[in-house]
Structures are given as structure tokens and as C-alpha cells.
ROTIMI-207357 format. One record per residue (C-alpha): x, y, z. Coordinates in pm, whole numbers, padded with zeros to 5 digits, always signed. Example, Ala and Ser with C-alpha at 12.3 -4.5 7.8 and 13.67 -1.06 7.14 Angstrom:
+01230-00450+00780+01367-00106+00714
***
This chain:
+00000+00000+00000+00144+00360-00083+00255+00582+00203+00096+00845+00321+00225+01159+00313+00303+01418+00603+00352+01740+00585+00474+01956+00853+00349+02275+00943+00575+02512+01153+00609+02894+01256+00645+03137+01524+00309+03222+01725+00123+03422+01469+00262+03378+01163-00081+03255+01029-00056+02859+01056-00414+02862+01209-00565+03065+00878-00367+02811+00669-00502+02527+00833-00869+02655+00852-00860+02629+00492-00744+02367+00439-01027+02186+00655-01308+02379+00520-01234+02445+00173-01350+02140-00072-01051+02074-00233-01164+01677-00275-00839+01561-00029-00874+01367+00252-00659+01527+00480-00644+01445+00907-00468+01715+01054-00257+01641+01331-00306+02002+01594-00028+02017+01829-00206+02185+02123-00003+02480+02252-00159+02806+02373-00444+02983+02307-00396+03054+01943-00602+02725+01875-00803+02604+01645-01000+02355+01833-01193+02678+02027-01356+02722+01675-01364+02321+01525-01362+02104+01741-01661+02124+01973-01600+01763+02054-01621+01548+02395-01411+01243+02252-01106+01196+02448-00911+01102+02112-01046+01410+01995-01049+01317+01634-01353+01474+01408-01450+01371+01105-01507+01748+00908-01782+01793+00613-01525+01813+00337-01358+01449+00437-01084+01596+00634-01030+01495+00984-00888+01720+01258-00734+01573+01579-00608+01769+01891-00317+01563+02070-00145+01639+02401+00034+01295+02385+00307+01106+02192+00303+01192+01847+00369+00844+01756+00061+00727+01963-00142+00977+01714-00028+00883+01447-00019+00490+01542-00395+00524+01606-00494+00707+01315-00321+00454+01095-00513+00175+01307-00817+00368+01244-00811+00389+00853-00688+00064+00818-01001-00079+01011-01242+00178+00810-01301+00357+01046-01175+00700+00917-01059+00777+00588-00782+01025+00489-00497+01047+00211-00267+01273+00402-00123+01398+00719-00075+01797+00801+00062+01780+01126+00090+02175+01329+00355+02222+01580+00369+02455+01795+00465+02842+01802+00812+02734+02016+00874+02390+01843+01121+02247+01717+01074+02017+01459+01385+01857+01408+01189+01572+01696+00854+01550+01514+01069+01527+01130+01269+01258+01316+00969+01041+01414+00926+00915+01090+01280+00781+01035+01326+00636+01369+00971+00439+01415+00950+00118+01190+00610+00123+01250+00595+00464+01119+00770+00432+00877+00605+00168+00731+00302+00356+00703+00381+00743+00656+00636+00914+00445+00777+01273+00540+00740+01490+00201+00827+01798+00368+00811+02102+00658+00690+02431+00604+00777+02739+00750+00528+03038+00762+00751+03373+00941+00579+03649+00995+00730+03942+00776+00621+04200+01051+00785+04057+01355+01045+03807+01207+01342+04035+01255+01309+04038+01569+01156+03698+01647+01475+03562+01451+01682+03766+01673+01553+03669+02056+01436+03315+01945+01639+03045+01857+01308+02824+01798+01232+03076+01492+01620+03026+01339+01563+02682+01377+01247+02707+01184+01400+02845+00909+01707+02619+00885+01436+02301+00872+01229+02464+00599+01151+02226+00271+00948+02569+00173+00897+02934+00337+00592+03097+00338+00582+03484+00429+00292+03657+00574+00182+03978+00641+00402+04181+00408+00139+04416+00324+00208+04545+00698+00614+04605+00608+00813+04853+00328+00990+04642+00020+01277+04761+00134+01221+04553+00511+01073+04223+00289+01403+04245+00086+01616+04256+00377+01396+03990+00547+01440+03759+00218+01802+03844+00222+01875+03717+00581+01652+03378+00501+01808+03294+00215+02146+03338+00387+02007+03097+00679+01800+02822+00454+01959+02884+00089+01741+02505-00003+01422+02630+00086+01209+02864-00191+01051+03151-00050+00711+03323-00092+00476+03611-00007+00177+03474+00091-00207+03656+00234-00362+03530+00522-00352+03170+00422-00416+03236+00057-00174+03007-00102-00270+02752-00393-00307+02371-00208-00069+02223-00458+00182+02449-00357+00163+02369+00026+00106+01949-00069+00384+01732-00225+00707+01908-00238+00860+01616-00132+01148+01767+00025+01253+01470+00160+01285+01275-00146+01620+01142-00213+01608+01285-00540+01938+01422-00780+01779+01782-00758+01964+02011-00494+01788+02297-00438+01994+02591-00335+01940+02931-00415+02092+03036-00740+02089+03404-00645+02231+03274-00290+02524+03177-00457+02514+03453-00726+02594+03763-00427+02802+03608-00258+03029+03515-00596+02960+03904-00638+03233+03992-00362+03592+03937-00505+03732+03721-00237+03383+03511-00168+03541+03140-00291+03793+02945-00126+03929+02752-00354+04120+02464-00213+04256+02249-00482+03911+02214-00644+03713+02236-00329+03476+02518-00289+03310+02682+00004+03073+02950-00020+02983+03055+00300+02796+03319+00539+03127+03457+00725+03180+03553+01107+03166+03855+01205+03387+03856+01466+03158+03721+01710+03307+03442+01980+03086+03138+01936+03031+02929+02257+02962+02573+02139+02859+02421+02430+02502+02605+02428+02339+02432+02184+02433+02069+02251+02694+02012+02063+03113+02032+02193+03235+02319+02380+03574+02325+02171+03667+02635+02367+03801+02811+02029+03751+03114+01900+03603+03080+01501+03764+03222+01252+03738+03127+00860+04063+03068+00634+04208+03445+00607+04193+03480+00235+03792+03393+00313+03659+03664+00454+03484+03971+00299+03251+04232+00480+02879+04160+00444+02636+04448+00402+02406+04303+00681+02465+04276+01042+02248+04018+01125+02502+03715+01248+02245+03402+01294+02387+03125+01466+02182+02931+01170+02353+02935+00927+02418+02757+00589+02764+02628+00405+02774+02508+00047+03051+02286-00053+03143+02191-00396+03428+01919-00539+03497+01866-00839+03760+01547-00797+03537+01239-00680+03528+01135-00348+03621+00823-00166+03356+00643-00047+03466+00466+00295+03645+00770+00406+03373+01020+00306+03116+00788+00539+03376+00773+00771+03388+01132+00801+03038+01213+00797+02969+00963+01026+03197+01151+01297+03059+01479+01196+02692+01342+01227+02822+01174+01582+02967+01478+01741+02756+01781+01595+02418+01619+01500+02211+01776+01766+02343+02101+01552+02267+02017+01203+01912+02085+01067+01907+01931+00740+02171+01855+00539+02189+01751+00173+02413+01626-00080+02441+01504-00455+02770+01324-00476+03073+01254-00746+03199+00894-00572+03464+00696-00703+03382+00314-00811+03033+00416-00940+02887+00611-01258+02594+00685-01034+02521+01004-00850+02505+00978-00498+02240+01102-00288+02244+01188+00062+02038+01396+00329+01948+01379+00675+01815+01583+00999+02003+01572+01283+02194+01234+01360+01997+01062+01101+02139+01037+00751+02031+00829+00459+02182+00802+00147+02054+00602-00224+02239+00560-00525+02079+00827-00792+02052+00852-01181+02391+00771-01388+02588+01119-01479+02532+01227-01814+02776+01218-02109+02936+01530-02115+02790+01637-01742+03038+01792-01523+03099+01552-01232+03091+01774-00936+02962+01674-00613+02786+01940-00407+02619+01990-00096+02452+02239+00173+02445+02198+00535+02183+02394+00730+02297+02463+01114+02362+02602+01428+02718+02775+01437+02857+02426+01245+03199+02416+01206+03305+02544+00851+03670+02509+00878+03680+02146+00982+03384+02045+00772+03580+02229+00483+03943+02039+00582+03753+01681+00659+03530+01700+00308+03874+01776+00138+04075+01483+00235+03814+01241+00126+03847+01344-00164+04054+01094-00456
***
């Protein structure tokens, strides 16, 4: 039986996940859809939907979606639902699952690697990020939960940027892109966005397409000194700004060092935002060996997982005319052999990693001696 697909719905505390979801269980768009509310807060939609007694709290609506409020285990939800439909009991094609305002979804993403149960049934296709254009600034700047959100983003939904100057969107753009240069982003009205465009991204699919921002990589090939080119290994990354970064704070290794890109790296940046999410392309062009590149990732995934968001790769590996596919959230990485290269196609590998204050220089050294 096919999988059913999840989406996952995230944002900071009125960012306009509630209008989104009210459409999507009242419009008839013919889609079975159960949608999974995260209860958090008073910014709810069960005050409005579901007048309901059940303890499971899961209502069938008019137009064949189903709406469940869960204070429990996730997994329990989603266990039970599954039960449900497979017993006839309630039918739905699809999963929209809201977390809260302060969540992290890194956890709830995760569930659906680490369950076999789950994962036998659903299939992540992606997690969606609505940010408030009015208040992101400075929601990005007190709240690490909202710089997380961003870094996790398969797509990025803005709201409310009738309420802000062009001028303040294109800044806003500017510093997302630099955080989340995988994720597309667009203006959006109070939950007027086209279905198709919120369903199926599948932004989890191990697929040959890496999505990162051309005009991500455009500006910052703008500045003259904005590569480091390392016998054919590239880095294009958002540089320090002088700013001591404390490891131990967000889980990962205090290494007590102060971090500072190669010399020849650095170039001023017209903004002064300095995220601790941030993003770091790399790019080979000789192929890479395959046990020491696991090797390597491996460690990196060991010691600074809790730090990576989402991390994705299409690779150039020796011993195979295949690509090579890779992604993962977190400590969990999968990888899949991907379409041959085509004749006359350039073999370079590349990849993004999306985290907090990750280690460019050693990712940068490690990637380049596993390469051939």
C-alpha cells in the first residue's frame, strides 16, 4: 500500500498557521486530509472546530478531512490514526501535522525515520515554515526556535508583508536565504496560497535535484574574495563577524576556540544580522572516496548532530557512474544511489548543510581529504 504523506506545518506564534489550516479543513478541495493540531496556547483552532467530547479528539469534518487535537506522543497519534483507517473507520490520504509556536521540529521530522512502524506507514514529504514578515526580525533575533524554523524549511511561506516597506521584505528575504539557501521563499495573504503548492514538495525525497538558491550563490560570488578555492574544493559561505561562538550552548562540543574562517575567506557583508543558523555550500569537483567520506560524515553526524538541521548532498563517488544522494536531519542520515551522470555532465559533487554555528573550517578540511 502507498505511504501516506506528512507534511509539517511550523512557525512562530502568529505567523498565520491557524488561517492556513482553517482552509485547508473547510475548503472542498476533494483531499482527505487528518490534521494532526499540536495543542499549545491559546492561538487554537480547536476553540472554533472542534466542539468535541471524545477523548481522542479526532472529528471527522464535512469536506472528508479529519482534525485531531493531541497532548500525547506523536507516535501514539499517528499509530492510532493509521489503526483507524486501516479498520475503516476513518478515511484520509494525508497527514498535516501543526507544531507549535516554540517547536522544534527537528523531533517531530525525526519520528518518521526512527519508528518502523511509522515508517512503514507514513512518508515525510516535507516542513513548512510560515515567518511572519512583521515581527520576524526580531523573532529571529531573541528566538532560537524561529532560526531553527527556518534552517528546517523544505518551503517558506511569508505573511503579512502588506504590513512592512519592500525595502524591510528584501532585507527579510536576504537574511533567510542566507540561513536556509534550499528552501524557496514566498509572499503569501492570510492563508491564501494555492493547495498544490503547500502538498507534495517532497522535500525529503532522495532525489538528484539540490535545491539551493541560485541568487544565494550569485551575491556572494559578487564579492571578489567570496570562494575558497582549495585544490578544487569550494566553500561559499555566510562569514563571522567577529563574534566568539560558545559551542557548548546548543548541545553540541564546547571546543573552547575562538572561530575564525581561512584568512583569504573573509569579505565584509552588508548586513549585520550574524544568525547562529547558518548555511555552508561545498562543492568538489575530484570524486570522493567512499569509505572515508562515510567515515567522516559519520563523525561529523556523531559529534555535531544535535546542531545540524538538514543537510543535503548530490555526490561525485569513485567506483560508481551513479550520482550519490544523501540527506538527513540531525543524527539521522540516509543516502541512495541516484541517476547515472550524463555524457558530457560535469561531475561535481555538491552539498549544503543547514545549522547552528557548524563548524566550517573542519567540515571544509575533513570534506577535502576524502576526496581521490
Amino acid at each position: 500500500m502507498a505511504l501516506i504523506p506528512v507534511t509539517i506545518l511550523t512557525g512562530f506564534l502568529g505567523s498565520g498557521k491557524t488561517t492556513l489550516l482553517k482552509r485547508v479543513l473547510s475548503e472542498m478541495h476533494g483531499q482527505k486530509i487528518a490534521v494532526i493540531e499540536n495543542e499549545f496556547g491559546e492561538e487554537n483552532i480547536d476553540t472554533d472546530i472542534l466542539k468535541t467530547e471524545s477523548k481522542e479528539q479526532i472529528l471527522q469534518m464535512s469536506n472528508g478531512c479529519i482534525c485531531c487535537t493531541i497532548r500525547e506522543d506523536l507516535r501514539e497519534t499517528l499509530q492510532l490514526l493509521a489503526a483507524k483507517r486501516r479498520k475503516g473507520l476513518v478515511a484520509f490520504d494525508r497527514v498535516v501535522i501543526e507544531t507549535t509556536g516554540l517547536a522544534d521540529p527537528g523531533p517531530v521530522a525525526q519520528t518518521f525515520f526512527m519508528d518502523d512502524e511509522i515508517a512503514e506507514t507514513y512518508l515525510i514529504d516535507s516542513i513548512i515554515t510560515l515567518v511572519d514578515a512583521k515581527h520576524a526580525q526580531q523573532q529571529l533575533d531573541d528566538r532560537q526556535e524561529a532560526r531553527r524554523q527556518v534552517g528546517f524549511a523544505d518551503q517558506i511561506f511569508l505573511s503579512k508583508t502588506d504590513l512592512v516597506s519592500e525595502e524591510e521584505k528584501n532585507d527579510l528575504i536576504h537574511r533567510l536565504k542566507h540561513m536556509n539557501p534550499r528552501a524557496p521563499i514566498r509572499a503569501v495573504h492570510f492563508g491564501d496560497v494555492p493547495l498544490a503548492e503547500v502538498l507534495d514538495l517532497r522535500g525529503f525525497n532522495l532525489n538528484a535535484k539540490l535545491d539551493i538558491d541560485p541568487d544565494f550563490l550569485k551575491e556572494e560570488d559578487a564579492h571578489d574574495h567570496s570562494h575558497c578555492d582549495h585544490d578544487h574544493g569550494h566553500c561559499e559561505h555566510e562569514h563571522d563577524h567577529g563574534h566568539d561562538h560558545a559551542h557548548g550552548e546548543h548541545g553540541g562540543h564546547d571546543h573552547g576556540h575562538e572561530h575564525k574562517h581561512d584568512e583569504h575567506c573573509k569579505h565584509p557583508h552588508h548586513h549585520h544580522h550574524d544568525d547562529d543558523v547558518k548555511s555552508f555550500v561545498y562543492r568538489a569537483d575530484r570524486a570522493f572516496d567512499p569509505a572515508k567520506l562515510e567515515d567522516f560524515l559519520g563523525a561529523i553526524v556523531n559529534i555535531y548532530g544535535p546542531r545540524m538541521l538538514r543537510y543535503k548532498g548530490v555526490l561525485n563517488m569513485k567506483g560508481t557512474d551513479r550520482k550519490v544522494i544523501f540527506q538527513g536531519v540531525h543524527q539521522l542520515m540516509g543516502s541512495d544511489l541516484g541517476p547515472q551522470w550524463a555524457e558530457g555532465e560535469a561531475r561535481q559533487s555538491k552539498m549544503v548543510f543547514i545549522g547552528i554555528d557548524l563548524p566550517q573550517d573542519i567540515l571544509q578540511q575533513g570534506l577535502e581529504q576524502c576526496l581521490v
